[in-house]
DSSP file (Angstrom, degrees, kcal/mol; ACC not computed):
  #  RESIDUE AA STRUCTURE BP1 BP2  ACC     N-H-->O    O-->H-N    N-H-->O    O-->H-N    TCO  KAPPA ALPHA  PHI   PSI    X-CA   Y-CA   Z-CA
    1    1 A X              0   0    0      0, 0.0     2,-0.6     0, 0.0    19,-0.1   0.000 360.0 360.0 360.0 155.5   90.1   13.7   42.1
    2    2 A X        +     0   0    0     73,-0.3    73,-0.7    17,-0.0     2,-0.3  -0.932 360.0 139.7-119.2 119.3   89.8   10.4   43.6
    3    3 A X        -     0   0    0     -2,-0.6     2,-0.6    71,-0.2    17,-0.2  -0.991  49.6-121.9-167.7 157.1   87.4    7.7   42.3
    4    4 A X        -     0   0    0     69,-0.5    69,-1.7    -2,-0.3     2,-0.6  -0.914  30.9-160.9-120.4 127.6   87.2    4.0   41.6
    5    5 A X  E     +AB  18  72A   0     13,-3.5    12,-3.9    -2,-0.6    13,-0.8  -0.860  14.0 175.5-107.2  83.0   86.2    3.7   37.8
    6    6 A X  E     +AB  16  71A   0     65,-1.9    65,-1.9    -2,-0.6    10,-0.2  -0.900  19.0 134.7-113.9 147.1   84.7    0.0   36.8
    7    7 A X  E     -A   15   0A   0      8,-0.7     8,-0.6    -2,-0.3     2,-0.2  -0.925  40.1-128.8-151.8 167.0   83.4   -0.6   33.3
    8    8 A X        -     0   0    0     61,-0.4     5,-0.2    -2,-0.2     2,-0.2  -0.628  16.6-158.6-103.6 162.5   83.2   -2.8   30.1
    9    9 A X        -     0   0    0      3,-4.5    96,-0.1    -2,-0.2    95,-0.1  -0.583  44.1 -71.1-122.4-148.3   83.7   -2.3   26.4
   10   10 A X  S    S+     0   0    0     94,-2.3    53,-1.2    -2,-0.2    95,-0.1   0.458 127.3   5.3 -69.7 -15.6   82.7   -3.8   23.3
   11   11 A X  S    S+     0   0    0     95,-0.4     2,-0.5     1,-0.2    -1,-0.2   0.049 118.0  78.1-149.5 -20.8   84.7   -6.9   23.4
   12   12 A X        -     0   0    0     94,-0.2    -3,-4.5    92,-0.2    -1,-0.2  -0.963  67.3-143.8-122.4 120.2   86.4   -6.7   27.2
   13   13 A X        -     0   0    0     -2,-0.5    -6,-0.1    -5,-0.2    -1,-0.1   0.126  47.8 -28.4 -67.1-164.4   84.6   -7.5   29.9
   14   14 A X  S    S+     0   0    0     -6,-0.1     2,-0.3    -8,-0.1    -6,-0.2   0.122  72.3 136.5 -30.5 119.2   84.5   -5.9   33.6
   15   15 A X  E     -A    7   0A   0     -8,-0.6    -8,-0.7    -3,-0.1     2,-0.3  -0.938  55.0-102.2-159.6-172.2   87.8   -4.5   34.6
   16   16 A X  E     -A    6   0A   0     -2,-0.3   -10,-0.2   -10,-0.2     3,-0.2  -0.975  17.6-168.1-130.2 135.2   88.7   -0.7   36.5
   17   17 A X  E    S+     0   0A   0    -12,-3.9     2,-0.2     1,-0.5   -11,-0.1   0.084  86.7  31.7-101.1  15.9   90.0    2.3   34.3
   18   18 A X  E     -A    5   0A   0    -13,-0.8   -13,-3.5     1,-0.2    -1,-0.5  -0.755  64.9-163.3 175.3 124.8   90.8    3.7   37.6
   19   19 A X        -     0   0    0     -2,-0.2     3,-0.2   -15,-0.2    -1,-0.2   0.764  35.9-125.2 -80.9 -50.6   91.8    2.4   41.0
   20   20 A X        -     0   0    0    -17,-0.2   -16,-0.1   -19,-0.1     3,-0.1   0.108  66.9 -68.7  86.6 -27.4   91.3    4.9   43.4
   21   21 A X  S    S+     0   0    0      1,-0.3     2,-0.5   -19,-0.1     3,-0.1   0.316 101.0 133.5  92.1  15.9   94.5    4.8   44.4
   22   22 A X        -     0   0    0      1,-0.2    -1,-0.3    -3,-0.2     4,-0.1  -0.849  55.4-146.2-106.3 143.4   94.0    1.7   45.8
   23   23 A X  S    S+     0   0    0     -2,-0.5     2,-0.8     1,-0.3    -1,-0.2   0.870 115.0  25.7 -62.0 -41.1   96.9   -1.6   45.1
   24   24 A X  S    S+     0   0    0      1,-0.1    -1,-0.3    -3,-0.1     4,-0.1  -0.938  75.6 172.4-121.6 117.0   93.5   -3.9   45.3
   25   25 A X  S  > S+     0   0    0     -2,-0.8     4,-2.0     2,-0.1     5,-0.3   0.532  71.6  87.6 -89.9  -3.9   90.2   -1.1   44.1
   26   26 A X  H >> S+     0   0    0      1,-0.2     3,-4.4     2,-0.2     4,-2.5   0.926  84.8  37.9 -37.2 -79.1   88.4   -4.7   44.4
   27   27 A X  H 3> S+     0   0    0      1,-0.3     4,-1.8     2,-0.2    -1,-0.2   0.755 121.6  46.8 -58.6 -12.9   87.5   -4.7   48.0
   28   28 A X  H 3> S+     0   0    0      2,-0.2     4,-0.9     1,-0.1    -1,-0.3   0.941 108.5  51.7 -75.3 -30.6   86.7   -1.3   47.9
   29   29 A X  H XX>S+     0   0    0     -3,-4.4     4,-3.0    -4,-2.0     3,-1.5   0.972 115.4  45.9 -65.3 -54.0   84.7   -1.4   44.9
   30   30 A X  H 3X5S+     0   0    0     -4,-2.5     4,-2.4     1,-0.3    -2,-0.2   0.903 109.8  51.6 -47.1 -52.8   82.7   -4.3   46.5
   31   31 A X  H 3<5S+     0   0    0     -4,-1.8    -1,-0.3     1,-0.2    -2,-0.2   0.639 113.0  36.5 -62.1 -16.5   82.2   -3.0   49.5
   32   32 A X  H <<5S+     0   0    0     -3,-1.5    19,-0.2    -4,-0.9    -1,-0.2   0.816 115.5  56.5 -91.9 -52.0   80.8    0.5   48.8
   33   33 A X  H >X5S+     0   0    0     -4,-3.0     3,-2.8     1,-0.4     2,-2.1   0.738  86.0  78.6 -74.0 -27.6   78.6   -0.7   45.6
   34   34 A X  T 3<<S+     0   0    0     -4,-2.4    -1,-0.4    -5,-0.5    -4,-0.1  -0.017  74.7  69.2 -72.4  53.0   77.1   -3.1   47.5
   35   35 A X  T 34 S+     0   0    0     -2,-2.1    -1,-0.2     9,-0.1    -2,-0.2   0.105  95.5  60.3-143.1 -12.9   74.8   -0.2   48.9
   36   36 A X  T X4 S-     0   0    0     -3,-2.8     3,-1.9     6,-0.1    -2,-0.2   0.709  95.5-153.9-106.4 -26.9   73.2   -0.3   44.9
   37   37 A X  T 3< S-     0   0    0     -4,-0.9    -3,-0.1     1,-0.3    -4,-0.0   0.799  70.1 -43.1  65.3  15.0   72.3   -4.0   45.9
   38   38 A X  T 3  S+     0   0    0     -5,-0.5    -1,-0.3     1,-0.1    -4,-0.1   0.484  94.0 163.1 109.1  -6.7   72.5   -4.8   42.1
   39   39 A X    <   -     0   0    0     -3,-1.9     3,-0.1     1,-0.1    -1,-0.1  -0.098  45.4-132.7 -50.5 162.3   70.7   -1.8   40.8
   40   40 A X  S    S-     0   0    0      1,-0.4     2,-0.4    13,-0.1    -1,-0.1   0.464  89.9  -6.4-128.8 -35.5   71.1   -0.9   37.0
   41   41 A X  S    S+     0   0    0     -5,-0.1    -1,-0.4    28,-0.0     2,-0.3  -0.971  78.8 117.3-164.3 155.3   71.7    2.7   38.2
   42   42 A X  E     -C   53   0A   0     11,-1.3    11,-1.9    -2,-0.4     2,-0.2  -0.985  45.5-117.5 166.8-163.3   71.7    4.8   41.2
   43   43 A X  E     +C   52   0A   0      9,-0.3     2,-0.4    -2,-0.3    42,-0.2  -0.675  30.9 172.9-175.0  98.0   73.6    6.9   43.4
   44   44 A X  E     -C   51   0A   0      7,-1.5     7,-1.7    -2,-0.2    -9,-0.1  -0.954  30.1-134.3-114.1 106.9   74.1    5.9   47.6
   45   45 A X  E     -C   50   0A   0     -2,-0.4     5,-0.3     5,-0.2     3,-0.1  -0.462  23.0-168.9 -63.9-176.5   76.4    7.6   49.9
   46   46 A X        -     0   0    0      3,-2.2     2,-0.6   -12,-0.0     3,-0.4  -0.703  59.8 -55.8-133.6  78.6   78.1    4.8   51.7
   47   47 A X  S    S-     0   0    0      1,-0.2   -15,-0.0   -15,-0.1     0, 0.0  -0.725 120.1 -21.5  86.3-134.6   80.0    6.3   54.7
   48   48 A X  S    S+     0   0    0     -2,-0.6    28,-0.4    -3,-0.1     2,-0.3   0.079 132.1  67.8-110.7  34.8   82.3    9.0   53.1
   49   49 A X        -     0   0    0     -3,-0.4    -3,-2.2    26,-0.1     2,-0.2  -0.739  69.5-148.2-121.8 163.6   82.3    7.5   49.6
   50   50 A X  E     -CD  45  74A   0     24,-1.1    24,-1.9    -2,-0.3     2,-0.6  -0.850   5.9-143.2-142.2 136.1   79.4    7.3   47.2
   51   51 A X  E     -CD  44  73A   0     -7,-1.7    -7,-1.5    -2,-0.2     2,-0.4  -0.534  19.6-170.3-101.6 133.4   78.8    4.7   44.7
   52   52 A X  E     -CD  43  72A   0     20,-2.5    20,-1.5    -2,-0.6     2,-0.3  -0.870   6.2-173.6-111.0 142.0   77.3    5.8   41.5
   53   53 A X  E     +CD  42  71A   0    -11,-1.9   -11,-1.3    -2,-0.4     2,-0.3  -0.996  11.9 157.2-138.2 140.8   76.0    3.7   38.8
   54   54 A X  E     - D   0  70A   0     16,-1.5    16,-1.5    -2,-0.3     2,-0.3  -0.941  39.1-114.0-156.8 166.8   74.7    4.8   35.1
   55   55 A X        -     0   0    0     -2,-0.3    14,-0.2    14,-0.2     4,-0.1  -0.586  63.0 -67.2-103.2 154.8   74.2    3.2   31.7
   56   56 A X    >   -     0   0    0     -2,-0.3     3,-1.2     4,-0.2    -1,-0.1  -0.454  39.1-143.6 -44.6 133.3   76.5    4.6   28.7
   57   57 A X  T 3  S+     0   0    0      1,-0.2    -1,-0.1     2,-0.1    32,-0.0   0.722 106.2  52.0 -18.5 -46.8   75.5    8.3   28.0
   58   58 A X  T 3  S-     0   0    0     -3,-0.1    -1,-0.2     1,-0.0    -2,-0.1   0.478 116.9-116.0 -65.2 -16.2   76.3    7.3   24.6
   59   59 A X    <   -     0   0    0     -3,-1.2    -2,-0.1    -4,-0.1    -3,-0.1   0.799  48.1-179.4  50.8  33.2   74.1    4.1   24.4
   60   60 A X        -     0   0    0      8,-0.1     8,-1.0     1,-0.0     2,-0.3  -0.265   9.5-160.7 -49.0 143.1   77.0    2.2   24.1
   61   61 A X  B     -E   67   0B   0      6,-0.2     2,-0.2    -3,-0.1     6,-0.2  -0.916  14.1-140.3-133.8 175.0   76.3   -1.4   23.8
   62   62 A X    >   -     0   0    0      4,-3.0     3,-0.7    -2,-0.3     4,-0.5  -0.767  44.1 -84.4-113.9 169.1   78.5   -4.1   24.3
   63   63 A X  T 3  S+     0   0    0    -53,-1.2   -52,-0.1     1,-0.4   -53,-0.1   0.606 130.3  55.3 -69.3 -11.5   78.2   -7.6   21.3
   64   64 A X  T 3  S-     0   0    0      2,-0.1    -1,-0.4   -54,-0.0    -2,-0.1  -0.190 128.4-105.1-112.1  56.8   75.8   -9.3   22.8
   65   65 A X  S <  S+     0   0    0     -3,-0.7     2,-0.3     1,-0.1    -2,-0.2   0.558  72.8 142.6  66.8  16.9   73.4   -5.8   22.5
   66   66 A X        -     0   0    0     -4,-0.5    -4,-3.0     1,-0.0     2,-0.2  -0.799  52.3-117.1 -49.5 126.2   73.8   -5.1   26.4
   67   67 A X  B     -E   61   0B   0     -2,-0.3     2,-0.6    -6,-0.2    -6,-0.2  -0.523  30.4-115.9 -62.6 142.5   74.2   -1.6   27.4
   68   68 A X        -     0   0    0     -8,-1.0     2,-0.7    -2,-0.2    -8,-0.1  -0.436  24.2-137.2-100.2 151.2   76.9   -0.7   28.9
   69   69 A X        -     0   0    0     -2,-0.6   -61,-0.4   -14,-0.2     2,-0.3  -0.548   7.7-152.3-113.2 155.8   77.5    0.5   32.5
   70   70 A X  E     - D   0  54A   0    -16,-1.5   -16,-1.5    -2,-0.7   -63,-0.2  -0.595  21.1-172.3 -73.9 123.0   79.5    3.1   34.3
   71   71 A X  E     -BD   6  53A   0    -65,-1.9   -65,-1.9    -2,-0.3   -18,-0.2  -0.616   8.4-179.1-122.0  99.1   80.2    2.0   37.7
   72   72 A X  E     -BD   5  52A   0    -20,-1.5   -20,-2.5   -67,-0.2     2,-0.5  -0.578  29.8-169.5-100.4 148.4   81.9    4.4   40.2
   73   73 A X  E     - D   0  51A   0    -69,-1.7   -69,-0.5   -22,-0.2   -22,-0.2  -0.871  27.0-164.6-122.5  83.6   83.2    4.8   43.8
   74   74 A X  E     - D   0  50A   0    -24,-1.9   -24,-1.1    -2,-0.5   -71,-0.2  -0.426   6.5-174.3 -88.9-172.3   83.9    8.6   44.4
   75   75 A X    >>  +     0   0    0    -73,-0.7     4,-1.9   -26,-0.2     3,-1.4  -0.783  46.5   2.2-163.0 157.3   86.0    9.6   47.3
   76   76 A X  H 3> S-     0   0    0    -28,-0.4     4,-2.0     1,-0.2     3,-0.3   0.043 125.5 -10.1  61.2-140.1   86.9   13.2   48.8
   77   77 A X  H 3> S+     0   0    0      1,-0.3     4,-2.3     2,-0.2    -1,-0.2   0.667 130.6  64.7 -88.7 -14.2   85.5   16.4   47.2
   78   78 A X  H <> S+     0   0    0     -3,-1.4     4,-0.7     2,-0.2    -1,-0.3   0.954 103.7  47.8 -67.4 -46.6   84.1   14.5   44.2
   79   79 A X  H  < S+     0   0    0     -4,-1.9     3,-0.5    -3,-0.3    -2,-0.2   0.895 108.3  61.6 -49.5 -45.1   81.6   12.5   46.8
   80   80 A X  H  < S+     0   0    0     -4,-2.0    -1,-0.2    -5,-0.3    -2,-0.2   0.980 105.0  38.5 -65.9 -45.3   80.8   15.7   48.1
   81   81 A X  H  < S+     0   0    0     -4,-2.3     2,-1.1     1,-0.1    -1,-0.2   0.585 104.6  72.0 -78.7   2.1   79.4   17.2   45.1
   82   82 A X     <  +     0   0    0     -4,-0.7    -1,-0.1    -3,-0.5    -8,-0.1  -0.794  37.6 145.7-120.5 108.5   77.3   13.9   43.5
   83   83 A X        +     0   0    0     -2,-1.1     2,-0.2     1,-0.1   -38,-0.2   0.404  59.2  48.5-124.7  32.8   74.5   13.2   45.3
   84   84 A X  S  > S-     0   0    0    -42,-0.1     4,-3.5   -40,-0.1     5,-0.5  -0.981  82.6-116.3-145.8 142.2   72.2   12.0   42.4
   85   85 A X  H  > S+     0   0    0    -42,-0.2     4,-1.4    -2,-0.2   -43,-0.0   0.960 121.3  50.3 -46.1 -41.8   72.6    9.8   39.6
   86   86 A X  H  > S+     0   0    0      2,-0.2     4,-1.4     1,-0.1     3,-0.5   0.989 109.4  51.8 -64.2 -65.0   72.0   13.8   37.2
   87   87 A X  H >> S+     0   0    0      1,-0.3     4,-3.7     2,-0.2     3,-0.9   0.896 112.5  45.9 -86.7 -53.2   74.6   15.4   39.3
   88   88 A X  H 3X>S+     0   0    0     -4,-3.5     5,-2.1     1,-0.3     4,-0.7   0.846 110.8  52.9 -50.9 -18.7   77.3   12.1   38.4
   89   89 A X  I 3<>S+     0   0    0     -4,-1.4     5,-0.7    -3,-0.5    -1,-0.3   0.920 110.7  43.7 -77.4 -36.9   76.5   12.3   35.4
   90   90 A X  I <<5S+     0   0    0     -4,-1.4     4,-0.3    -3,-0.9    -2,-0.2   0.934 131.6  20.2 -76.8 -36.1   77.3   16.3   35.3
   91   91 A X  I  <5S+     0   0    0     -4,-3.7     4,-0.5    -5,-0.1    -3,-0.1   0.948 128.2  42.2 -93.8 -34.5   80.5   16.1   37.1
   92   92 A X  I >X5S+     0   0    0     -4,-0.7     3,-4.8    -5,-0.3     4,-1.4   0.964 108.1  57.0 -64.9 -65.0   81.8   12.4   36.9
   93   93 A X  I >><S+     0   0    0     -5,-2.1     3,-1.6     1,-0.3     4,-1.4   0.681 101.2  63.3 -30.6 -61.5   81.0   11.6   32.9
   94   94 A X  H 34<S+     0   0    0     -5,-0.7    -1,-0.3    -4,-0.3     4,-0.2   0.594 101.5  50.0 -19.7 -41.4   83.3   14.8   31.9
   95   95 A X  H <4 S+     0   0    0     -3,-4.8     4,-0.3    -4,-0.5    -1,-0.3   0.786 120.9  26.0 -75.2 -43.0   86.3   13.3   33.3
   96   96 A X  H <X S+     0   0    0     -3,-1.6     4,-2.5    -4,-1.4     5,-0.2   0.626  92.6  84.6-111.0   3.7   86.2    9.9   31.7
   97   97 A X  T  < S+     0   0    0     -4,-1.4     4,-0.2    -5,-0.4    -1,-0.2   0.433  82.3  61.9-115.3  38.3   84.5    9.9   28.8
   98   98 A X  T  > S+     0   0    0     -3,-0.2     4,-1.8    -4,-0.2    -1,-0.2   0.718 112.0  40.3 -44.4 -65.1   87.3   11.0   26.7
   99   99 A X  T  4 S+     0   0    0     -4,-0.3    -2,-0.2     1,-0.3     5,-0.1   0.862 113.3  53.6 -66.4 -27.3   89.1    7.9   27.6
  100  100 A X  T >X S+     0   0    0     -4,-2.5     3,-1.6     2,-0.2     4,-1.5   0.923 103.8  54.7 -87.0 -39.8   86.1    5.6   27.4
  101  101 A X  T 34 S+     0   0    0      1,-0.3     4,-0.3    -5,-0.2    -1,-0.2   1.000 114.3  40.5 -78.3 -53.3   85.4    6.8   24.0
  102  102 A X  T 3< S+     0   0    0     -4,-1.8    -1,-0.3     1,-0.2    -2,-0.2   0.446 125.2  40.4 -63.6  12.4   89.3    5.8   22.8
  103  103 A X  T X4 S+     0   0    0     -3,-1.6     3,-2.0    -4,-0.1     2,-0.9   0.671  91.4  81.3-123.3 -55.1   89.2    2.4   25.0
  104  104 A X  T 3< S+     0   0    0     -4,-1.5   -94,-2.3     1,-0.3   -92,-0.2   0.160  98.5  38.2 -64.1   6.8   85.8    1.1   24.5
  105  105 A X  T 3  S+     0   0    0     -2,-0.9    -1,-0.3    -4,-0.3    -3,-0.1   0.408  79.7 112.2-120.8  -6.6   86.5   -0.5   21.3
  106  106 A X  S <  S-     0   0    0     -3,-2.0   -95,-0.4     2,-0.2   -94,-0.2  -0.145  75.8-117.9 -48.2 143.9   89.7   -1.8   21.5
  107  107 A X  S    S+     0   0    0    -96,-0.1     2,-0.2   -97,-0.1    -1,-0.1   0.483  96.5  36.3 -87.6 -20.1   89.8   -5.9   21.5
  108  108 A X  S    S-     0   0    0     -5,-0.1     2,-0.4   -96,-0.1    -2,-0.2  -0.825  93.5 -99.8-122.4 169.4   91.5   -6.0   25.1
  109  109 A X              0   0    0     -2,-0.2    -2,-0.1   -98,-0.1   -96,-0.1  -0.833 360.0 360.0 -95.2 154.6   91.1   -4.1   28.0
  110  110 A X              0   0    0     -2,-0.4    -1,-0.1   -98,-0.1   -93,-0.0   0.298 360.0 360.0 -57.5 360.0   93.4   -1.5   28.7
C-alpha cells in the first residue's frame, strides 16, 4: 500500500515515516493536504489521492502538551477505501501504529 506518512513524536518534530515512494514526498505531501486548508482533522479526496488527517488514537502528546497528529496522503487501493476521517482511522492506523508506538519516543526522529 502506498501512502505518504507525516508525523511528530515526543521530542522530534515534523518529519515523514513514509514517502510514498516518492525521492521528494514534500511536494506531494503539500500539495494534496492543502485540500484540509489547515484543519486539525479531516479527510478530502484530492484528485486520485486523499489526504487524511487525525489526532493520536492514543492521545499522544508531544512536551509542550500538544496532541499529536497523524497526517496522511493515500494513493491507489488505500484512497479507495477511506473516505472518512472513521474509515482512516479503521484501515490506515492498523498499519502504522506499531511503528509509531516504538518511534514516538525516541530523542531523534527516525
Amino acid at each position: 500500500m502506498r501512502f505518504i506518512w507525516a508525523t511528530r513524536g515526543r521530542s522530534w518534530g515534523f518529519t515523514f515515516l513514509s514517502d510514498g515512494g516518492f525521492q521528494d514526498p514534500l511536494r506531494a505531501y503539500e500539495q494534496v493536504m492543502s485540500v484540509l486548508d489547515g484543519a486539525a482533522s479531516g479527510c478530502v479526496r484530492a484528485g486520485d489521492a486523499v489526504a487524511l488527517k487525525f489526532g493520536d488514537p492514543d492521545q499522544r502528546r508531544d512536551r509542550a502538551g500538544r496532541l499529536i497528529p497523524h497526517s496522511f496522503v493515500l494513493y491507489d487501493d488505500l484512497a479507495q477505501r477511506v473516505a472518512t476521517v472513521e474509515d482512516g482511522m479503521r484501515e490506515v492506523w492498523p498499519l502504522v501504529s506499531e511503528r509509531y508506538a516504538e518511534v514516538w519516543e525516541k530523542p531523534t526522529a527516525p
